[in-house]
C-alpha distance (Angstrom), angle and dihedral (degrees) to the residues before:
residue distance angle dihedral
X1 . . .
X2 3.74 . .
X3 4.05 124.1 .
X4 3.99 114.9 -124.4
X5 4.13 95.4 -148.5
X6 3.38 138.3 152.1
X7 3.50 90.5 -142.1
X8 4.19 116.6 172.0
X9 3.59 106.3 -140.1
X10 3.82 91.5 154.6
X11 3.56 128.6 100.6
X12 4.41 89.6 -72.0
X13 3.66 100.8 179.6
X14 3.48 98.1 -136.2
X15 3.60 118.6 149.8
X16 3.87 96.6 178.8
X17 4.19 125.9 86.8
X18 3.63 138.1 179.0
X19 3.96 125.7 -165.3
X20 3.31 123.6 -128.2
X21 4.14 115.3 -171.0
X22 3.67 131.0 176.7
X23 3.80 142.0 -158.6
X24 3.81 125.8 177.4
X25 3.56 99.0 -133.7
X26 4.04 145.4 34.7
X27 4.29 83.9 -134.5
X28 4.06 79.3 61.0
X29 3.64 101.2 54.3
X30 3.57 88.4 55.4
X31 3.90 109.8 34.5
X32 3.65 90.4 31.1
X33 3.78 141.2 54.3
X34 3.31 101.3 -152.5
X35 3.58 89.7 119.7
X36 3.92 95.3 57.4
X37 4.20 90.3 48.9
X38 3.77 90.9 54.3
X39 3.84 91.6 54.4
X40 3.24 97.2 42.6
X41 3.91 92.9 51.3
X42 3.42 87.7 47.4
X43 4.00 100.3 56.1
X44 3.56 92.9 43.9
X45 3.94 84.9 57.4
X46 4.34 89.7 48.3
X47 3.51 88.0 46.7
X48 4.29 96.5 49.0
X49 3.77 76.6 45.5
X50 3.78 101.5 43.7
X51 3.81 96.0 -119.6
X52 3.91 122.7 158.6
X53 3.84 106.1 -137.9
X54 3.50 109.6 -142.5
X55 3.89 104.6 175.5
X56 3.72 143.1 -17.2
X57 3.75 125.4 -133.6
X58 4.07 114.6 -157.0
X59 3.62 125.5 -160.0
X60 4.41 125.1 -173.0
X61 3.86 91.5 -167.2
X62 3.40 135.4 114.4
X63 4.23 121.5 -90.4
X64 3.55 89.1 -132.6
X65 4.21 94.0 77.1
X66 3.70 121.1 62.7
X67 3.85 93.0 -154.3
X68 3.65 112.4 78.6
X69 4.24 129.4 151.6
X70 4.12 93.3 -121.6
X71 3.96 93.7 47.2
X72 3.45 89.3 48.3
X73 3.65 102.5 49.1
X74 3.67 81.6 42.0
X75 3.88 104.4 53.5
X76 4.26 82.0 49.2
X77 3.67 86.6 58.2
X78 3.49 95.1 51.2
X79 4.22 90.8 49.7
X80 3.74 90.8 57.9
X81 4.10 87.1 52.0
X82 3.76 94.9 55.9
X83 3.27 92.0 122.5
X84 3.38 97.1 50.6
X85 3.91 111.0 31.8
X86 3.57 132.0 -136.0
X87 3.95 130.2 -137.6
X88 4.29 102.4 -142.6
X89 3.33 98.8 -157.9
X90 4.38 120.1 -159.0
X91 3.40 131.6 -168.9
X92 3.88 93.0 -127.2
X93 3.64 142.6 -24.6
X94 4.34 98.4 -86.4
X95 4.08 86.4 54.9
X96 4.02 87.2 64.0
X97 3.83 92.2 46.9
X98 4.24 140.8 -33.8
X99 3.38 92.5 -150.9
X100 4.57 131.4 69.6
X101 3.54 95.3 -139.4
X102 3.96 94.5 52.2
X103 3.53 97.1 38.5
X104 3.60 90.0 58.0
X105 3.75 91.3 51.6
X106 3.47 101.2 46.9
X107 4.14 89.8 42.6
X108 3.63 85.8 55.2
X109 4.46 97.0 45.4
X110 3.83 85.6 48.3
X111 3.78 91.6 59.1
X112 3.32 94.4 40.0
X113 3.35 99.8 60.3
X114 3.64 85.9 43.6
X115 3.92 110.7 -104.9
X116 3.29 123.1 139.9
X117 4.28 115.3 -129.1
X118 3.75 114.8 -134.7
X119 3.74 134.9 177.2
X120 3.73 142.2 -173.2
X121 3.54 79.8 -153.4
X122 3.91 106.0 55.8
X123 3.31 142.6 2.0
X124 4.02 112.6 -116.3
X125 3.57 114.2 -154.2
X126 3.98 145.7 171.5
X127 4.28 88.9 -118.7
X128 3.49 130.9 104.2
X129 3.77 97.0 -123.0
X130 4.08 87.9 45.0
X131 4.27 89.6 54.9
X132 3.93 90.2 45.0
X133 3.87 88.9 56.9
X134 3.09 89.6 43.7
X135 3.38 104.3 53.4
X136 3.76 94.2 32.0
X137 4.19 84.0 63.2
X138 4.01 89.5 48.8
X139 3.29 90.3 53.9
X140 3.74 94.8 47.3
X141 4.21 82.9 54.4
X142 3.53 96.3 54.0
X143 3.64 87.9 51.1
X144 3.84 100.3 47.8
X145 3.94 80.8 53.7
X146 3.32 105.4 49.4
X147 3.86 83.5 42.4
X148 3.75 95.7 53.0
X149 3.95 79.1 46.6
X150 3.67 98.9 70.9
X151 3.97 97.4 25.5
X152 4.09 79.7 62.4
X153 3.96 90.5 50.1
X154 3.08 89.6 42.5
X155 3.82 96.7 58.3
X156 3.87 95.6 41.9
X157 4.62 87.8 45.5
X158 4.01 72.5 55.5
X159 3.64 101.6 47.0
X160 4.01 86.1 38.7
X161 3.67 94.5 52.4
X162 4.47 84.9 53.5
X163 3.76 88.5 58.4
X164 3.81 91.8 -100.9
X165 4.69 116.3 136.0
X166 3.54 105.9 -133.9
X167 3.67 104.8 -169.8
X168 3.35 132.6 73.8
X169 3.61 123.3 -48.8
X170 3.79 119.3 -97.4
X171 3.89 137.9 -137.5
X172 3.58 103.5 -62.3
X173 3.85 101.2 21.8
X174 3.59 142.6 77.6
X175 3.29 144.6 -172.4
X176 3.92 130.6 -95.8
X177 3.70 137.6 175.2
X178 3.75 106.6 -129.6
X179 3.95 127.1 -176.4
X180 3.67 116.8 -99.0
X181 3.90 88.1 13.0
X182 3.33 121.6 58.1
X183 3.47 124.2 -135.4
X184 4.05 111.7 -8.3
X185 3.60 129.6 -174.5
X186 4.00 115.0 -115.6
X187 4.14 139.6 -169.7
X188 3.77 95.4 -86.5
X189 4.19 98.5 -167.4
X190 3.09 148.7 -123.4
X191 3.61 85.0 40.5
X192 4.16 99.3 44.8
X193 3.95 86.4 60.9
X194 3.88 90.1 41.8
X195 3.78 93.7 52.3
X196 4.48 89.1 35.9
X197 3.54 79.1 61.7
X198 3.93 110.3 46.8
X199 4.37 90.7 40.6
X200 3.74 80.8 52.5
X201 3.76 105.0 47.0
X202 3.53 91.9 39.4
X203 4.14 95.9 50.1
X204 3.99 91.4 41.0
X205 4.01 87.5 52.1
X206 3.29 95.7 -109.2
X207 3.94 95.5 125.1
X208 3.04 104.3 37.8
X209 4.14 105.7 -158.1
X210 3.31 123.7 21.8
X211 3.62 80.5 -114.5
X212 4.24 81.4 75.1
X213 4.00 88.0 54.2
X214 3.80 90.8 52.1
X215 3.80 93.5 47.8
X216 3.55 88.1 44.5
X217 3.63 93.9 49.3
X218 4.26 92.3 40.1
X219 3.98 79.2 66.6
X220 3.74 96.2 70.5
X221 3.29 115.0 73.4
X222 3.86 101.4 -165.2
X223 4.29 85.4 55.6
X224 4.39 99.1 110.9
X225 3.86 116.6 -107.0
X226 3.64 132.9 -162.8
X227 3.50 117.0 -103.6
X228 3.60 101.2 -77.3
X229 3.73 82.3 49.9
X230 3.77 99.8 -110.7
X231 3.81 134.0 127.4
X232 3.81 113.3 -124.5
X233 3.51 121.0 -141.4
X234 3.61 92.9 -129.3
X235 4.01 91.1 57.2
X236 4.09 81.5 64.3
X237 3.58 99.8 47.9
X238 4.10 87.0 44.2
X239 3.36 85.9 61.6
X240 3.34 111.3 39.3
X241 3.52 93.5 55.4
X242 3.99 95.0 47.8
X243 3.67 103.7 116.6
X244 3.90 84.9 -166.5
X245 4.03 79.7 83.3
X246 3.90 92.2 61.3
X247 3.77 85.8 59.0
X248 4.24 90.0 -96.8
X249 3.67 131.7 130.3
X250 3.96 126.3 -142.5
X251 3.79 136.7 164.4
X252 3.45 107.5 177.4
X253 4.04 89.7 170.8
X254 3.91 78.2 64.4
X255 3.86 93.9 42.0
X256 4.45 81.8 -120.7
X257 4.12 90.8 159.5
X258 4.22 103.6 -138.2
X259 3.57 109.8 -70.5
X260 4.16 140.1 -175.4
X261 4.18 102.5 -93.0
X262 3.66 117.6 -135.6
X263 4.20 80.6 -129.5
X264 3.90 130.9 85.6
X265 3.92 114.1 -96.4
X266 3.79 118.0 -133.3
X267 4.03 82.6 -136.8
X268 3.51 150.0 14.9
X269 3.99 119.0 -69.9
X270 4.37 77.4 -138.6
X271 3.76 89.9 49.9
X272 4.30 92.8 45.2
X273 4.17 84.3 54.7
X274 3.53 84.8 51.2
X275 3.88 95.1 52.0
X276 4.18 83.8 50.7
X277 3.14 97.5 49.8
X278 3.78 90.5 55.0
X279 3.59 95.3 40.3
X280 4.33 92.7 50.9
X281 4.27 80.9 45.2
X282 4.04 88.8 -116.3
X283 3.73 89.9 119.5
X284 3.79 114.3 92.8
X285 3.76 100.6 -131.6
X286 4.00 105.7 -141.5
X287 4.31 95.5 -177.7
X288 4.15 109.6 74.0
X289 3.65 108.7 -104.2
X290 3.78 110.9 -113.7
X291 3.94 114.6 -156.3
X292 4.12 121.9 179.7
X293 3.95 92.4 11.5
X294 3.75 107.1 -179.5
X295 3.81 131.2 -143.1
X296 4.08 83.5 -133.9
X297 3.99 96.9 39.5
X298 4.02 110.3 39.1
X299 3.62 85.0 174.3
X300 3.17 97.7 60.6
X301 3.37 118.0 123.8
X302 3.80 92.2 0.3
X303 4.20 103.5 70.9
X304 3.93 108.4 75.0
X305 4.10 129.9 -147.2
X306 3.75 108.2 -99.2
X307 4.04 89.7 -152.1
X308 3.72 95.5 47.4
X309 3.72 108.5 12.3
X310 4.07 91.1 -127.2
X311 3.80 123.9 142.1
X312 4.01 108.4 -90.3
X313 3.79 110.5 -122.0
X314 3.60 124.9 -153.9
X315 4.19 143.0 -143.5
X316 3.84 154.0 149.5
X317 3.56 124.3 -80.6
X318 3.48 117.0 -153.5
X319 3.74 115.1 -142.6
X320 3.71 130.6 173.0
X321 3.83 101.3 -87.6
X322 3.80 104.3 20.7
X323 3.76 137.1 -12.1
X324 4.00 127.6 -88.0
X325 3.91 127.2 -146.0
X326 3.52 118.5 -128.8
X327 4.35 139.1 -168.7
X328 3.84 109.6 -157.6
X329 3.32 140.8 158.9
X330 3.53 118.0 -107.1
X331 3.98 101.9 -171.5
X332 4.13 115.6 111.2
X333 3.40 118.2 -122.3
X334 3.79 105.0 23.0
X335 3.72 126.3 115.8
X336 3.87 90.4 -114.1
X337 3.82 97.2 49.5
X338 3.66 116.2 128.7
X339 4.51 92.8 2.8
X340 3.70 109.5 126.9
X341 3.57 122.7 -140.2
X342 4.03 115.8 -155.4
X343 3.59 101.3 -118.2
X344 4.39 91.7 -133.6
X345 3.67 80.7 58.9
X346 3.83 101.5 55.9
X347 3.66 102.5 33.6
X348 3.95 89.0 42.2
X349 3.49 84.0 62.0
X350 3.75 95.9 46.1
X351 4.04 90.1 57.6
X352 3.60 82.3 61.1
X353 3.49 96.9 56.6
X354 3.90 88.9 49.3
X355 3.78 96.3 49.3
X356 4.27 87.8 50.9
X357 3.68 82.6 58.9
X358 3.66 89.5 55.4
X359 4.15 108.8 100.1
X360 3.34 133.6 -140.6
X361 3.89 120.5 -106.2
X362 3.98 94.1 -118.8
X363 3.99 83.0 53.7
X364 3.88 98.0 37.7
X365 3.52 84.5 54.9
X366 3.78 94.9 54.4
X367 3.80 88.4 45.7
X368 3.71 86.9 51.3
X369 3.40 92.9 54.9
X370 3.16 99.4 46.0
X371 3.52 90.1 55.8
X372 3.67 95.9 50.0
X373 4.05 87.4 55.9
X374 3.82 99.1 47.8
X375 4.72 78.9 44.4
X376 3.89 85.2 49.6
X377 4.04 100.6 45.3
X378 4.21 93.3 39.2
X379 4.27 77.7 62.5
X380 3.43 89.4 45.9
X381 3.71 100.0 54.8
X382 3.63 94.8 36.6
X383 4.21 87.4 110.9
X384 3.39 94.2 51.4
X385 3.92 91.0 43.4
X386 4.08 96.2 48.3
X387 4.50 80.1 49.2
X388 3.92 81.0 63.5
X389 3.66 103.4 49.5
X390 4.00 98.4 41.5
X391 3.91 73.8 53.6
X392 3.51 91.5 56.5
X393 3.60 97.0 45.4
X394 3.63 95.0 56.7
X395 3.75 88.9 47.4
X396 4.32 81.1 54.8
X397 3.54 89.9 45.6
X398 4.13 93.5 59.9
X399 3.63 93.4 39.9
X400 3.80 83.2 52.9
X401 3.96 94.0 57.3
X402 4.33 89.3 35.7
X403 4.36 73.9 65.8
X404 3.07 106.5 39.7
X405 4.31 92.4 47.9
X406 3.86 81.3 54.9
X407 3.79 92.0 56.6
X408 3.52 94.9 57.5
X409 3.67 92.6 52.4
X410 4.04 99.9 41.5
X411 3.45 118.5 99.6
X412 3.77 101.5 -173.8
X413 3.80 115.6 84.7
X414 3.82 96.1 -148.2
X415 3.86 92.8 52.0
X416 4.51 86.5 45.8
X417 4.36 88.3 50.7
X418 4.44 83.7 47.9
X419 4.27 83.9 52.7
X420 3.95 95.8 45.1
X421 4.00 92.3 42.1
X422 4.14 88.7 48.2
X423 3.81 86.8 43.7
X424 3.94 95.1 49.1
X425 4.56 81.2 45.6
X426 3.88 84.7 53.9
X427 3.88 89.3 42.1
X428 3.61 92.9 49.9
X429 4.22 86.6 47.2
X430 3.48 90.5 61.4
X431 3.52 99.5 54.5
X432 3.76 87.3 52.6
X433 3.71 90.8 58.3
X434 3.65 96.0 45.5
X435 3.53 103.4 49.6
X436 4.34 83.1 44.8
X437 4.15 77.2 59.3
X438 3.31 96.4 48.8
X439 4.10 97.3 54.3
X440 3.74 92.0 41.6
X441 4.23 107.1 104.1
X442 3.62 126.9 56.9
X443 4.09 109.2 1.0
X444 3.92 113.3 -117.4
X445 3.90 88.3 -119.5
X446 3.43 142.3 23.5
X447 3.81 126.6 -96.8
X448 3.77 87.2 -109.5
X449 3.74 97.5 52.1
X450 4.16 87.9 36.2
X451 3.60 100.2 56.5
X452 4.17 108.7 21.6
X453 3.51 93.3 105.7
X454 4.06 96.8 44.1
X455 4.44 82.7 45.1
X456 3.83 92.4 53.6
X457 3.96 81.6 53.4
X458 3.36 97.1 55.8
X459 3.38 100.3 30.8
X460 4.37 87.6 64.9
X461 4.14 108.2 -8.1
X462 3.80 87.8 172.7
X463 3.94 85.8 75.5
X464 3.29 95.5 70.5
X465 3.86 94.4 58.0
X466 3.79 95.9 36.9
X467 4.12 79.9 62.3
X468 3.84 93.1 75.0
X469 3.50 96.3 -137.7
X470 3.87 122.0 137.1
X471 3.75 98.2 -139.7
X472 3.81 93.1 42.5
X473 3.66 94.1 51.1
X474 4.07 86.4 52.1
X475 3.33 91.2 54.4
X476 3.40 95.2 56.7
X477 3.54 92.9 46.2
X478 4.16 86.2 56.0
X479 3.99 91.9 45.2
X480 3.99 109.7 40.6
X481 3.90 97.0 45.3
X482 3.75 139.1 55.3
X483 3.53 89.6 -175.1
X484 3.75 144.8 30.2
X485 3.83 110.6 -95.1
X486 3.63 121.9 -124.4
X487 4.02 122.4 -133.7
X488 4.33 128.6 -173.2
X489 3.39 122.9 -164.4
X490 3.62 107.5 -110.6
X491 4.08 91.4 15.6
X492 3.80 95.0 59.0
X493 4.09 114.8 -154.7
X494 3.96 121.4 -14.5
X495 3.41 110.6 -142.4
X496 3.56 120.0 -64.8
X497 3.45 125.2 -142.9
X498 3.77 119.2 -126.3
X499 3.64 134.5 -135.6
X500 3.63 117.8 -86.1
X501 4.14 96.6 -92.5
X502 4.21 92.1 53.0
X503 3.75 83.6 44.3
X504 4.00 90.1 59.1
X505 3.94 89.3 36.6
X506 4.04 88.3 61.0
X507 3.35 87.1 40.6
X508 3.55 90.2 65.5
X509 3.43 93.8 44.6
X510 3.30 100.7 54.0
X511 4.02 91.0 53.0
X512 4.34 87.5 46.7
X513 3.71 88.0 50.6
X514 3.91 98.6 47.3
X515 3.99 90.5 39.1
X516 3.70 96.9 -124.8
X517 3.57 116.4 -178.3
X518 3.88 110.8 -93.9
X519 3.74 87.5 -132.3
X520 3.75 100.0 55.6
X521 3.91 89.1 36.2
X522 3.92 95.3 53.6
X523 3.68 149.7 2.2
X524 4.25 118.8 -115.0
X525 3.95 87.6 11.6
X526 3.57 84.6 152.5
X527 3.46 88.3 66.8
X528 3.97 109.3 64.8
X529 3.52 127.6 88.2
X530 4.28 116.6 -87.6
X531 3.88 104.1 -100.8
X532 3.92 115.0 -111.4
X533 3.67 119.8 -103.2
């Protein structure tokens, strides 16, 4: 491949030069002093020559691209000095380019707008032997390049492969050089906690859309923005489905199958399935789903039509003096459509369905204790439990091998990508059930510490509403019901079934009230704590 230039290698009489330097990377320009070496180089070269430097142009970009900021604003220098050329001196051939193609291109602007390319390095010239070196040597830089390229990947497949992220750090980590390891990401705060805590709430049920994250997120105003200051939606779905966050590492780009990361997850691998599952809809979602919850109608959304079984909606009347707030149903044809129900009226009688749920302290104590038991003999069978999943992983481990035998002797593609996505489902199992190993033993905290705030709950759930506050009243919309009450004009609320722990606190009640034998009523009665007085 030959250059077509008009290169001056004669005597030019130029007395003018400009610098040009080059570094691949921003990270360079500031670690680095590459940048600083080239110059230097190159002005002890103009002044051996007897060259005036009158600027320098800088660029932190990589030699493979032949458009770059500096060499532009340089090359327009150069076309207002026509008349007068310029000598653009280099430190050596891979700071013009690292790549044939724009070498050749930028060789070809420079003379064009009439500079003249010097080096330290090499001699450019107009000759055939001159433009075989020359070329020979770009080709050389290309190759170191795209060799340096794939040792790099190389390295970080390597690094990947040991459990280690390579790339840069995201929200809610950093990076930090740790002995024996090299550089490992850690929890940077505030934002670890404030990420722990959205991947939580949403996987628990406790947002209920990711719509709920953003909004939660929207109320922090250190939590980054784009430039018009918003949070995308996409930005919460990226990373709420980022196993990196569960303390895993995958490059699909790389075809890296999921892996455990040497680095500490913000959550649970179990509770990351959990927030798939929800997102893919496989997850059966126990709480009602609230949509277009108001600050003025908490019901909203929530409260269903007794005639029809619609959601109620909600709005301002306007009356002569002041306006009114309303519930309604909004669904044609049923015998509720267009009746307003005073919204005093229907969440009045809502706070009386919370306080019913409220126990007494004889039978919160029972539930307590009850509690406490079934806390106490989960610890105890924890040996006997971890025996059952190591069971279960060898079981995954042969159905893994049953797969991959079938690979190697399946000929159609679609029926080899159904065996690697099963495999990566089995893969993904087995995490589960090691990291359900791994927290079987002695619990972090005590039952006391675990469960206080769930026990004040219990113990009086209308609190939390009578508080006033938006995301404590949602909570207790989440927590006291498995399903959406229903309310009639006229009728007021059927009854409305409660979640599964109120349904074993009337439970209890019922067998305290009727006097049923302990023994008949419950297994290890003997065992729970005697109810207060």
């Amino acid at each position: 491949m030959s250059l077509m230039l008009n290169s001056n290698t004669k005597p030019h009489g130029a007395t003018k030069a400009v610098v040009y330097a080059r570094v691949s990377s921003v990270k360079q320009t500031i670690k680095g002093d590459g940048l600083n070496s080239q110059i230097t180089r190159c002005g002890e070269y103009a002044k051996y020559k007897g060259y005036e430097i009158v600027d320098v142009f800088k660029d932190d970009i990589s030699g493979g691209k032949a458009t770059r900021p500096a060499m532009q604003e340089m090359l327009s220098f150069l076309r207002t000095k026509r008349r007068n050329p310029h000598v653009v001196i280099i430190d050596d051939i891979s700071r013009l380019a690292r790549g044939i193609e724009a070498h050749i291109q930028l060789r070809s602007a420079i003379a064009s707008a009439s500079g003249i390319l010097e080096s330290p390095s090499i001699e450019f010239g107009d000759d055939s032997d001159s433009q075989l070196v020359e070329n020979l040597l770009a080709v050389v830089s290309q190759h170191q390049r795209q060799k340096n390229g794939e040792q790099t990947k190389n390295r970080m497949l390597a690094r990947a492969m040991n459990g280690y992220w390579v790339f840069p750090a995201p929200l809610g980590y950093r990076y930090e050089q740790t002995a024996g390891q090299g550089k490992l990401l850690v929890r940077h705060e505030p934002m670890a906690s404030i990420l722990e805590e959205a991947l939580k709430g949403f996987a628990s049920g406790r947002f209920e859309t990711q719509a709920e994250v953003l909004h939660y997120l929207d109320k922090l105003p250190h939590f980054p923005r784009d430039r018009k200051g918003i949070i995308r939606h996409q930005r919460i779905k990226d990373f709420l489905t980022n196993p990196l966050y569960a303390g895993m590492v995958h490059v699909p780009n790389w075809d890296l199958p999921m892996r455990k990361g040497k680095h500490e997850g913000l959550i649970s691998f179990q509770a990351f399935k959990k927030i798939q599952d929800r997102i893919e809809g496989r997850a059966k979602v126990q709480a009602p789903v609230r949509k277009n919850i108001s600050k003025d109608f908490t019901l909203r959304g929530f409260v269903t039509c007794g005639n029809c079984e619609n959601i109620l909606t909600s709005c301002w009347a306007k009356g002569r003096s002041k306006k009114y707030a309303y519930y309604h149903c909004r669904t044609k044809g049923c015998e509720s459509y267009g009746k307003s129900i005073r919204r005093n009226q229907l969440e009045g009688e809502f706070e009386e369905i919370l306080e019913a749920l409220t126990p007494s302290k004889k039978l919160f104590a029972v539930a307590r204790s009850m509690f406490k038991e079934l806390w106490d003999h989960r610890i105890s069978s924890h040996k006997d439990h971890a025996k059952a999943l190591r069971k279960q992983i060898v079981e995954t481990d042969k159905a893994i091998e049953g797969l991959l035998t079938r690979i190697v002797d399946a000929d159609s593609t679609t029926v080899i990508k159904a065996y690697e996505k099963r495999i990566s489902e089995l893969e993904a199992g087995k995490f589960v059930l090691a990291e359900q190993i791994s927290n079987l033993g002695k619990p972090k905290k005590a039952f006391e510490e675990t469960f206080r705030t769930a026990m004040e709950f219990i113990a009086n759930p209308s609190n939390l509403w009578v508080s006033g506050i938006q995301e404590h009243r949602q909570m207790v919309l989440k927590l006291a019901f498995a399903k959406r009450p229903t309310y009639t004009k006229g009728h007021g609320f059927r009854t409305a079934k409660p979640s599964k722990v109120f349904e074993v606190i009337q439970g209890l009640s019922e067998i305290l009230e009727n006097n049923v034998s302990s023994k008949k009523a419950m297994a290890h009665w003997g065992g729970f704590e005697p109810p207060t007085p």
